[in-house]
One Martini backbone bead per residue (centre of mass of N, CA, C, O) as a GRO file, in nm:
protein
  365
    1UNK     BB    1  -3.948   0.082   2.309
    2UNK     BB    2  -3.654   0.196   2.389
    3UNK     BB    3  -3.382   0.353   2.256
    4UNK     BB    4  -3.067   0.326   2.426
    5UNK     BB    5  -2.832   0.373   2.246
    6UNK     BB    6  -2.801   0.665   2.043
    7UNK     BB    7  -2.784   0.843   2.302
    8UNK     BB    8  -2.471   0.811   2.398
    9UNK     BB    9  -2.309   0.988   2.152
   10UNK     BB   10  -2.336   1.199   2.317
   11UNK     BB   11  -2.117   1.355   2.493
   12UNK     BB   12  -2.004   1.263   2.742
   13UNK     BB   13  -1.871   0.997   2.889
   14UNK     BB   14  -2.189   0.806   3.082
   15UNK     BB   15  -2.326   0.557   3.304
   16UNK     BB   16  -2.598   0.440   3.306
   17UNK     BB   17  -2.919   0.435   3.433
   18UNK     BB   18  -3.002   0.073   3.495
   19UNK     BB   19  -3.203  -0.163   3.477
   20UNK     BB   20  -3.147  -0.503   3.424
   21UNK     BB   21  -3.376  -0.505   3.196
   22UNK     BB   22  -3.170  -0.265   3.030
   23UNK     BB   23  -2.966  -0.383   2.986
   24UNK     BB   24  -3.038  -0.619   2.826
   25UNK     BB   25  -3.114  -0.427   2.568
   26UNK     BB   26  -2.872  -0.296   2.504
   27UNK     BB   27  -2.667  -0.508   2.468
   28UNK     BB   28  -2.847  -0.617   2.231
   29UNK     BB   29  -2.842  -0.377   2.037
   30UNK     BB   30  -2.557  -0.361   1.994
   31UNK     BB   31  -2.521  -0.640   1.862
   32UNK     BB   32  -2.692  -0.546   1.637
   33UNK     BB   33  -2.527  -0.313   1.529
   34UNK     BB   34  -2.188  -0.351   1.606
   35UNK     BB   35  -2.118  -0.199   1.916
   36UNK     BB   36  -2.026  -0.396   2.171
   37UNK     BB   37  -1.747  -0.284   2.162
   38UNK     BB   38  -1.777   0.028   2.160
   39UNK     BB   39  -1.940   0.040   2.433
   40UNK     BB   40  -1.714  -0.041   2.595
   41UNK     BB   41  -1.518   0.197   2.523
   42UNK     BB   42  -1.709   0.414   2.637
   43UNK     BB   43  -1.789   0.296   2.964
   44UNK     BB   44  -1.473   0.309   3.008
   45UNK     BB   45  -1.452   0.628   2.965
   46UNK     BB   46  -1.606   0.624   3.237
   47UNK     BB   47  -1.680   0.674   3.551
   48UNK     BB   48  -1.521   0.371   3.659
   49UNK     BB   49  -1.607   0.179   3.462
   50UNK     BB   50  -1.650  -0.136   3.401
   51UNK     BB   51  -1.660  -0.156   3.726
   52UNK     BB   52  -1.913   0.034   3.756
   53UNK     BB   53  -2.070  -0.236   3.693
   54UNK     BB   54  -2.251  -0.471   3.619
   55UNK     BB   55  -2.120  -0.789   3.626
   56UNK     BB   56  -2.239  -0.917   3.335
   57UNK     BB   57  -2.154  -0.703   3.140
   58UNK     BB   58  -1.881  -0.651   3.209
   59UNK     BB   59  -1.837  -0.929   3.091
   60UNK     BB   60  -1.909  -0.883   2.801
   61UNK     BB   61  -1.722  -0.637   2.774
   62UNK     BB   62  -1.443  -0.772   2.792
   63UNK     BB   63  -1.506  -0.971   2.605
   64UNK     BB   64  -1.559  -0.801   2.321
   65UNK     BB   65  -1.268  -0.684   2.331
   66UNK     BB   66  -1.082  -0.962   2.287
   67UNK     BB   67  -1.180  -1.008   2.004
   68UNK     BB   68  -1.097  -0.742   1.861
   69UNK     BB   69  -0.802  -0.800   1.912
   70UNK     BB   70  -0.771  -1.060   1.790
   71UNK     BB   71  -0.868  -0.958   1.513
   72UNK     BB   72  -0.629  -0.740   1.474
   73UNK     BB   73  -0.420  -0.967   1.431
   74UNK     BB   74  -0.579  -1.109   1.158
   75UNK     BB   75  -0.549  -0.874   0.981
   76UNK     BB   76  -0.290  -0.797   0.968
   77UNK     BB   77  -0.194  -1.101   0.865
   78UNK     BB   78  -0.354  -1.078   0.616
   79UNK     BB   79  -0.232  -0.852   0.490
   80UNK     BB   80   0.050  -0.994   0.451
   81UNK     BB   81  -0.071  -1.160   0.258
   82UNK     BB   82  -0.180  -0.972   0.049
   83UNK     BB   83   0.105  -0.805  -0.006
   84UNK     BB   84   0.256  -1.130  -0.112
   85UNK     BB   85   0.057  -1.179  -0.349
   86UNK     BB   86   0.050  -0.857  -0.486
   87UNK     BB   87   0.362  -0.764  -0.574
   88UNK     BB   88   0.293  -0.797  -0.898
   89UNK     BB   89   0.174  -0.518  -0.889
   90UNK     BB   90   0.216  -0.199  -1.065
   91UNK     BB   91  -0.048  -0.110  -0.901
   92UNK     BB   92  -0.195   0.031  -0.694
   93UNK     BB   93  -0.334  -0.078  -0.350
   94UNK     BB   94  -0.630  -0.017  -0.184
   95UNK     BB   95  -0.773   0.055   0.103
   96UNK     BB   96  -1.105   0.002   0.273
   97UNK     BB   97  -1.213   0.072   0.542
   98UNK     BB   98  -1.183  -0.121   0.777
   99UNK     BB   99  -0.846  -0.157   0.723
  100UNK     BB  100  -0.757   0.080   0.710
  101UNK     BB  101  -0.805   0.197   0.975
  102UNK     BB  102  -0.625  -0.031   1.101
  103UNK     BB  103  -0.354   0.041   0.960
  104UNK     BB  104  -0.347   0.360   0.976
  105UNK     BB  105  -0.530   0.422   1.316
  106UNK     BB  106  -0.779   0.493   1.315
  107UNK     BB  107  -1.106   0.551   1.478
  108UNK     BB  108  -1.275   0.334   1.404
  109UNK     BB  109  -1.091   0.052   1.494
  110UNK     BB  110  -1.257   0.072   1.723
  111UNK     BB  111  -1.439  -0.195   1.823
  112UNK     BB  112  -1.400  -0.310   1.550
  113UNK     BB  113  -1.608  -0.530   1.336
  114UNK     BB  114  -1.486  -0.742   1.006
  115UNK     BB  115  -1.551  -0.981   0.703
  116UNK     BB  116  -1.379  -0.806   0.523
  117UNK     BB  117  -1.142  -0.712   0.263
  118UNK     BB  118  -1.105  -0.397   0.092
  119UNK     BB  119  -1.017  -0.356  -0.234
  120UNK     BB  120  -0.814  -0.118  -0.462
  121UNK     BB  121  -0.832  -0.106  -0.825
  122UNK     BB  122  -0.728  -0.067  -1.120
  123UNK     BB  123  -0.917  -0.153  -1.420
  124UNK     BB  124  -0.646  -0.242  -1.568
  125UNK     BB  125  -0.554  -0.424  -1.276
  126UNK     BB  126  -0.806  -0.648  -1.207
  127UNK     BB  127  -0.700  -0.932  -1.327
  128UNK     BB  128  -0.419  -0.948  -1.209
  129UNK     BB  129  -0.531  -0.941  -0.930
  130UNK     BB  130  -0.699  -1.204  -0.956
  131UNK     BB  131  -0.450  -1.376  -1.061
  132UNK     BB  132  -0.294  -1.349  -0.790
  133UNK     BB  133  -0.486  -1.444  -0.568
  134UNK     BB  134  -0.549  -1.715  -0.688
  135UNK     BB  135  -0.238  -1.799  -0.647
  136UNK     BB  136  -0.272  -1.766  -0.320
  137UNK     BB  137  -0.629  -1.851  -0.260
  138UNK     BB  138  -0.827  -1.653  -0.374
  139UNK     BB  139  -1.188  -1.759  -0.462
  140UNK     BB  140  -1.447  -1.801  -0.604
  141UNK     BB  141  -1.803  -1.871  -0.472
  142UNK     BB  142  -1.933  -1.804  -0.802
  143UNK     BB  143  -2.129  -2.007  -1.026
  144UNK     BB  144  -2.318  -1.805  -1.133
  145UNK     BB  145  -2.293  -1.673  -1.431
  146UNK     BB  146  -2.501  -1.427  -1.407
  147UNK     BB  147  -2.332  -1.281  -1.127
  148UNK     BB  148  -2.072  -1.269  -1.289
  149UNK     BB  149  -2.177  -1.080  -1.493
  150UNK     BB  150  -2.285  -0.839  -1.304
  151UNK     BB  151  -2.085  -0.761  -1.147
  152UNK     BB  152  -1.852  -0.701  -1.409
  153UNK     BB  153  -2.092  -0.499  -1.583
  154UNK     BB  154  -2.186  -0.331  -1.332
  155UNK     BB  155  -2.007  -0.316  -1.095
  156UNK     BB  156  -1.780  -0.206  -0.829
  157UNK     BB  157  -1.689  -0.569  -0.819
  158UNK     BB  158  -1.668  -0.867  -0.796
  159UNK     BB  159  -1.681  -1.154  -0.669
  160UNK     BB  160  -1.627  -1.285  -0.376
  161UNK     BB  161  -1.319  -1.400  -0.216
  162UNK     BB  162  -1.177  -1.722  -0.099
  163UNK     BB  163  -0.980  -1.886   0.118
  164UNK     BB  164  -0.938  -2.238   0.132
  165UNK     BB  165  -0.810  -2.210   0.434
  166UNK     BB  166  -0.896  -1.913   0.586
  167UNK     BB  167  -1.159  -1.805   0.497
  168UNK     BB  168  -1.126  -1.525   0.369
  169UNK     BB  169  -1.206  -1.196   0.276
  170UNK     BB  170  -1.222  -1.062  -0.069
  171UNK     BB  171  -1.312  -0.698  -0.219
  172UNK     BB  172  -1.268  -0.643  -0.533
  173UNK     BB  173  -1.219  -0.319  -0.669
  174UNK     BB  174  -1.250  -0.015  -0.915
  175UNK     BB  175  -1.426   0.115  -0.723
  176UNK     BB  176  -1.725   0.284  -0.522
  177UNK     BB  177  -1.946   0.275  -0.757
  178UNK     BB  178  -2.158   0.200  -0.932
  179UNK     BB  179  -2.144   0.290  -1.317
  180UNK     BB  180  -2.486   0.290  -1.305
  181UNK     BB  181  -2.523   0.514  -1.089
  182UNK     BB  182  -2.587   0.788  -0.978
  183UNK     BB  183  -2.292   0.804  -0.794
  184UNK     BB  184  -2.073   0.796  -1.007
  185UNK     BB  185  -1.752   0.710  -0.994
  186UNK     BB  186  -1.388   0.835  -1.093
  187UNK     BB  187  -1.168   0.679  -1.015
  188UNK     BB  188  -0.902   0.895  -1.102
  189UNK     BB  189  -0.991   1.052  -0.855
  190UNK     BB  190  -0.891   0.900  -0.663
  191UNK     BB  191  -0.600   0.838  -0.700
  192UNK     BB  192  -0.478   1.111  -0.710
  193UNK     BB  193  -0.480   1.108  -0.388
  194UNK     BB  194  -0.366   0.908  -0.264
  195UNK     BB  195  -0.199   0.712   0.061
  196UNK     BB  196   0.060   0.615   0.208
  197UNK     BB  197   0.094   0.358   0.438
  198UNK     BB  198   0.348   0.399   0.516
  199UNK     BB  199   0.548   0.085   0.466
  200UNK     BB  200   0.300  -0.126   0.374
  201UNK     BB  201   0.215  -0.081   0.055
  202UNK     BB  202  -0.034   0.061   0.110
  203UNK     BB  203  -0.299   0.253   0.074
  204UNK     BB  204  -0.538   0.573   0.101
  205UNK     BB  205  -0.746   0.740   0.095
  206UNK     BB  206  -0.838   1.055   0.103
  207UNK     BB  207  -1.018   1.226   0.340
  208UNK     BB  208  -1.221   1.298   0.184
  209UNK     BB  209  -1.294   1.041   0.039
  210UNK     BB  210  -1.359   0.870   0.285
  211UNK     BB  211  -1.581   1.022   0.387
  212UNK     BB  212  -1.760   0.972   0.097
  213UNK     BB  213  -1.763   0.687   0.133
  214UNK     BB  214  -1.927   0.636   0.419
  215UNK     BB  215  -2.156   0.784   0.285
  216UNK     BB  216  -2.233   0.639   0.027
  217UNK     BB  217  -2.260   0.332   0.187
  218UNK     BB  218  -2.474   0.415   0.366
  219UNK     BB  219  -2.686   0.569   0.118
  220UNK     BB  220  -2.686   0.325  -0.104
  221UNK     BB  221  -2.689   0.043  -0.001
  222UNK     BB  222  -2.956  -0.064   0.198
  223UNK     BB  223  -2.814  -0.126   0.481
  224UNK     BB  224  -2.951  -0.084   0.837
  225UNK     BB  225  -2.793  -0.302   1.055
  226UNK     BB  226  -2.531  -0.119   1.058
  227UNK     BB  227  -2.594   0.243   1.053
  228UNK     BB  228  -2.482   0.338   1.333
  229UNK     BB  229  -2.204   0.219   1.311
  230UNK     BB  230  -2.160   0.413   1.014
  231UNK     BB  231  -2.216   0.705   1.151
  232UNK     BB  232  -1.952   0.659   1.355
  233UNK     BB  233  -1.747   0.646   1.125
  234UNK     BB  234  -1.801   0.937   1.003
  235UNK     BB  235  -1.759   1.101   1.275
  236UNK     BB  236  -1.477   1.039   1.320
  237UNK     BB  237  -1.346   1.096   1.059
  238UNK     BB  238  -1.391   1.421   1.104
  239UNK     BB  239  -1.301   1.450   1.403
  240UNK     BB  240  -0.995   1.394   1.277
  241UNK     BB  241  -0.985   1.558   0.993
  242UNK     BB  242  -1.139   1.844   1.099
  243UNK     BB  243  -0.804   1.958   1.252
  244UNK     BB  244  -0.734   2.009   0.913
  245UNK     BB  245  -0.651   2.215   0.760
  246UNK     BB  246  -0.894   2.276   0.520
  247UNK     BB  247  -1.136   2.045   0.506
  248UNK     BB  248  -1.390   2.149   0.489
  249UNK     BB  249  -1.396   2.316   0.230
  250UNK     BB  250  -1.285   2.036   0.077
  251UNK     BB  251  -1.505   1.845   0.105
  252UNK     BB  252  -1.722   2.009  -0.009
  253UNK     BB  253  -1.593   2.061  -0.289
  254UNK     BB  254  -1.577   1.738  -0.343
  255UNK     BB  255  -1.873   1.641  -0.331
  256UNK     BB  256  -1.954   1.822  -0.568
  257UNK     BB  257  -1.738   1.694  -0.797
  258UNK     BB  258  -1.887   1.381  -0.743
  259UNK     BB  259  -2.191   1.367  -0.633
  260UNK     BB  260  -2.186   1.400  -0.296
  261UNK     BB  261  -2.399   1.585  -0.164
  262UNK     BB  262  -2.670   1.428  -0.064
  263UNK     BB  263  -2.506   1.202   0.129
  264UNK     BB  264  -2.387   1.413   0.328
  265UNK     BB  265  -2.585   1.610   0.433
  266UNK     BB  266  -2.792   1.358   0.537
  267UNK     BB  267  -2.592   1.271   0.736
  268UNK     BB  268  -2.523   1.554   0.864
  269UNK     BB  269  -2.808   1.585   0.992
  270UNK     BB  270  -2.762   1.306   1.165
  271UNK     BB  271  -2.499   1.374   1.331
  272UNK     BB  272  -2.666   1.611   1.498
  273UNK     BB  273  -2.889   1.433   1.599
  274UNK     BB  274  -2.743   1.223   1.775
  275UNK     BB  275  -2.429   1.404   1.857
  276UNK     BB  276  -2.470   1.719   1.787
  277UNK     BB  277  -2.251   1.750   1.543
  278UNK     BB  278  -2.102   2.066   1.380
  279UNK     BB  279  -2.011   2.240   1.096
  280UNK     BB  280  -1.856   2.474   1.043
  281UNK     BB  281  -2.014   2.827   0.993
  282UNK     BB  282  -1.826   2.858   0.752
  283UNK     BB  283  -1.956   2.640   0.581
  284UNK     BB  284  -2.277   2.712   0.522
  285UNK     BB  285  -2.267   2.791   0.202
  286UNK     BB  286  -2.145   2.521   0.095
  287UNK     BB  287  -2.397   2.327   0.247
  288UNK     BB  288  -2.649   2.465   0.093
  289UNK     BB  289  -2.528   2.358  -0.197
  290UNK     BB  290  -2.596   2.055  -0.077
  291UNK     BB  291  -2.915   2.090  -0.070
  292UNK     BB  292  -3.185   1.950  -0.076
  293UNK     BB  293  -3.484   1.960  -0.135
  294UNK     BB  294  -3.756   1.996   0.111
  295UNK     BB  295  -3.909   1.737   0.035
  296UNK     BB  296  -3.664   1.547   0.057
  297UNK     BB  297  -3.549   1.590   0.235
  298UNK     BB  298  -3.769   1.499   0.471
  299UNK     BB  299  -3.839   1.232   0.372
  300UNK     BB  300  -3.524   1.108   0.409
  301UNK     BB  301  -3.482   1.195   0.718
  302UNK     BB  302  -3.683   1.013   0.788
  303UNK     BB  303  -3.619   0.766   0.733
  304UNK     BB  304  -3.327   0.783   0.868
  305UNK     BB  305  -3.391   0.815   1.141
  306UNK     BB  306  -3.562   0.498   1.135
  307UNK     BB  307  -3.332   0.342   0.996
  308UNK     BB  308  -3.143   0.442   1.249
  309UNK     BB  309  -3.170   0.199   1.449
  310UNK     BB  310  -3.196  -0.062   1.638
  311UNK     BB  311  -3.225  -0.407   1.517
  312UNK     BB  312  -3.438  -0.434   1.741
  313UNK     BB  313  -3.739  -0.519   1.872
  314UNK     BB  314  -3.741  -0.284   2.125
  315UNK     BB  315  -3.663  -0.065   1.866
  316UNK     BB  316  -3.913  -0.162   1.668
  317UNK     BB  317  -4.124  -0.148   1.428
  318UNK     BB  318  -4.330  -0.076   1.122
  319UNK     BB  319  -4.188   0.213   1.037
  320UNK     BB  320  -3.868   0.105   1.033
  321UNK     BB  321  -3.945  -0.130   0.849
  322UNK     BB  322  -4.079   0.061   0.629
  323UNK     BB  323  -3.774   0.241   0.602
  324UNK     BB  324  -3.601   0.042   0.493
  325UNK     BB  325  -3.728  -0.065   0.268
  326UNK     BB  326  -3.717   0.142   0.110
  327UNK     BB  327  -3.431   0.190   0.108
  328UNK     BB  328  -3.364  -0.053  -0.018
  329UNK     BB  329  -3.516   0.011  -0.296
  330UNK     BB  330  -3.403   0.273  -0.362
  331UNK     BB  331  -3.076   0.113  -0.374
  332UNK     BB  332  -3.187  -0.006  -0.644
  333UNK     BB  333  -3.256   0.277  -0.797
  334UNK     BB  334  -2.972   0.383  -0.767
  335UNK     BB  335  -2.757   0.145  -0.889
  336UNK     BB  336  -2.992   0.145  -1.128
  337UNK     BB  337  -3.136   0.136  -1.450
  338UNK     BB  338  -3.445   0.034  -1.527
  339UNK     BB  339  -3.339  -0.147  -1.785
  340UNK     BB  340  -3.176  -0.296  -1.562
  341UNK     BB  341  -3.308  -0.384  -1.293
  342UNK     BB  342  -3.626  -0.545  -1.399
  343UNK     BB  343  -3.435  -0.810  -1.520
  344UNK     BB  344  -3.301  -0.849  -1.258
  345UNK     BB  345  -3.513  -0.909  -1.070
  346UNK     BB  346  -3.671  -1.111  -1.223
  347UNK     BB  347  -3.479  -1.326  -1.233
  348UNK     BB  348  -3.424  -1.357  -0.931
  349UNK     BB  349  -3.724  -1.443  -0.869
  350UNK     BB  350  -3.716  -1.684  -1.082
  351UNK     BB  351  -3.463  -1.812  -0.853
  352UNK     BB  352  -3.612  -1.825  -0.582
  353UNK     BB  353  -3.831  -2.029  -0.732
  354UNK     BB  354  -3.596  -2.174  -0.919
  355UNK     BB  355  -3.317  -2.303  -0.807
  356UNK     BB  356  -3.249  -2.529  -1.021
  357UNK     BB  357  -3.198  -2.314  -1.280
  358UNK     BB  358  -2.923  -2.222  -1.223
  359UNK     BB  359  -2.745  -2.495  -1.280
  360UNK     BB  360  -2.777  -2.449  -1.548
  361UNK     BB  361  -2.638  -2.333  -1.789
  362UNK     BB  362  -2.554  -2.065  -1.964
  363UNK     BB  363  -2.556  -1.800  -2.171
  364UNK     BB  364  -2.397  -1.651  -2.356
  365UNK     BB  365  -2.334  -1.256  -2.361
   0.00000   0.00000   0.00000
């Protein structure tokens, strides 16, 4: 069957002529990609909006935004909450991806939920902050010893935290790419340009940053079942961005900077495929400087086609499956060198076949 979502979202928004099993097709490929409040907002300023729709859907697209809205309001108050317990920390807070854009008003913020939220502080500032945390309720729910240890010493985040009382989640980070992955950045190259979000006390990576953060995120997380959602919010923040003179040129002159060359250009290469969308034509010597070679192009561009497809049965198939699952295995050997890699799978592999063996005691490091 066809993917009916991937292509709503080139040129102007309009209303798709559906027989009622096609609604349903839609609706549900929707839910599973975590578009369907996106999808009512863009049918929404479609000639006639959500009420020339029928009325089934229609009623579930104005359910899915008033979700968004309740949303909005509670991760306002629990930054409120995160503001007043991190107050004792020395140096800058960043938000990152979803709570971003909520409170800095960015356009990816439309239509979006998420699970939890992504706090970036600097690694020497780490404990302190999570010292601060728990003394307000948000507690690591990671009680084996060796994933407290994998995080610490290998990730760019500790394991996440949750609040005992109204059990939000925050992902305490200090960089943006685990420091053994293929993609690691210095975090101090990111600090140095921070944006304070208005009087909120909170931070946001520069444009350029944020852009190559949800490239990185997409591109190496090895997760494509938000994939399609994933590459809609790079393309906001591009054209939010794009109007800001002299930016793309410093974002590619910054991809090239942090070796975030190759997760830009094969996103931006599908950013054209799906919705038409091209940098400018001066950038094209900078862009083309940023071009993996062509046997790589060729074959991760199919691969990122296939699996940025909505995860729905509807328009899933053998080779979307079999496109995922490298792409997840690659992710895996992005993010960590093979003498690390190897004996962290193979002990994964011997606690999920002897999961009662990881309640023992560990050894010490």
């Amino acid at each position: 069957m066809a993917d009916l979502l991937s292509g709503l979202w080139s040129g102007a928004p309009a209303r798709p002529a559906l027989r009622p099993r096609d609604w349903e097709l839609l609706l549900g490929q929707a839910r599973r990609a975590g578009l369907l409040a996106r999808l009512a907002l863009r049918l929404e300023a479609a000639d006639g909006g959500l009420a020339a729709l029928p009325e089934a859907p229609a009623r579930l697209l104005r359910a899915s935004l008033a979700i968004v809205e309740r949303q909005r309001h509670e991760v306002l108050a629990e930054l409120a909450q995160l503001r007043r317990a991190l107050r004792g920390l020395d140096g800058p807070v960043v938000l990152l991806k979803g709570a971003a854009y909520q409170l800095a008003g960015l356009p990816p913020a439309r239509g979006r939920l998420f699970s939890d939220v992504d706090l970036l502080v600097e690694r020497s500032h780490l404990l302190r902050a999570e010292g601060l945390l728990f003394a307000a309720g948000w507690i690591s729910q990671e009680r084996d010893a060796y994933n407290q240890r994998y995080y610490r010493q290998w990730m760019h985040e500790i394991p996440p935290l949750e609040h005992v009382q109204r059990h939000s989640v925050v992902d305490l980070h200090h960089t943006i790419a685990p420091p053994t992955s293929r993609f690691r950045i210095d975090a101090a190259k990111l600090f140095e340009r921070i944006r304070p979000i208005g009087a909120s006390g909170f931070h946001m990576l520069a444009p350029e940053d944020m852009v190559l953060h949800s490239a990185a995120h997409l591109y190496q997380e090895g997760e494509f079942d938000r994939g399609l959602r994933d590459l809609l919010d790079l393309d906001d923040l591009l054209e939010h961005f794009g109007r800001e003179p002299g930016f793309w040129p410093g974002l590619l002159a910054r991809a090239a900077e942090l070796g975030l060359g190759e997760p830009l250009f094969l996103l931006l290469d599908q950013r054209c495929r799906l919705f038409g969308r091209r940098p400018p034509a001066d950038c094209t010597p900078a862009l083309a400087a940023l071009r993996p070679g062509p046997l790589r192009r060729w074959a991760l561009g199919r691969l990122l086609r296939l699996a940025l497809r909505p995860h729905h049965p509807s328009c899933d198939d053998a080779a979307s499956r079999a496109a995922r699952w490298l792409l997840y295995v690659r992710s895996h050997r992005l993010r960590m060198p093979l003498h690390l890699l190897l004996p962290h799978l193979l002990r994964k592999a011997y606690m999920s076949r002897f999961p009662a063996v990881a309640a023992l005691p560990q050894p010490p490091a």
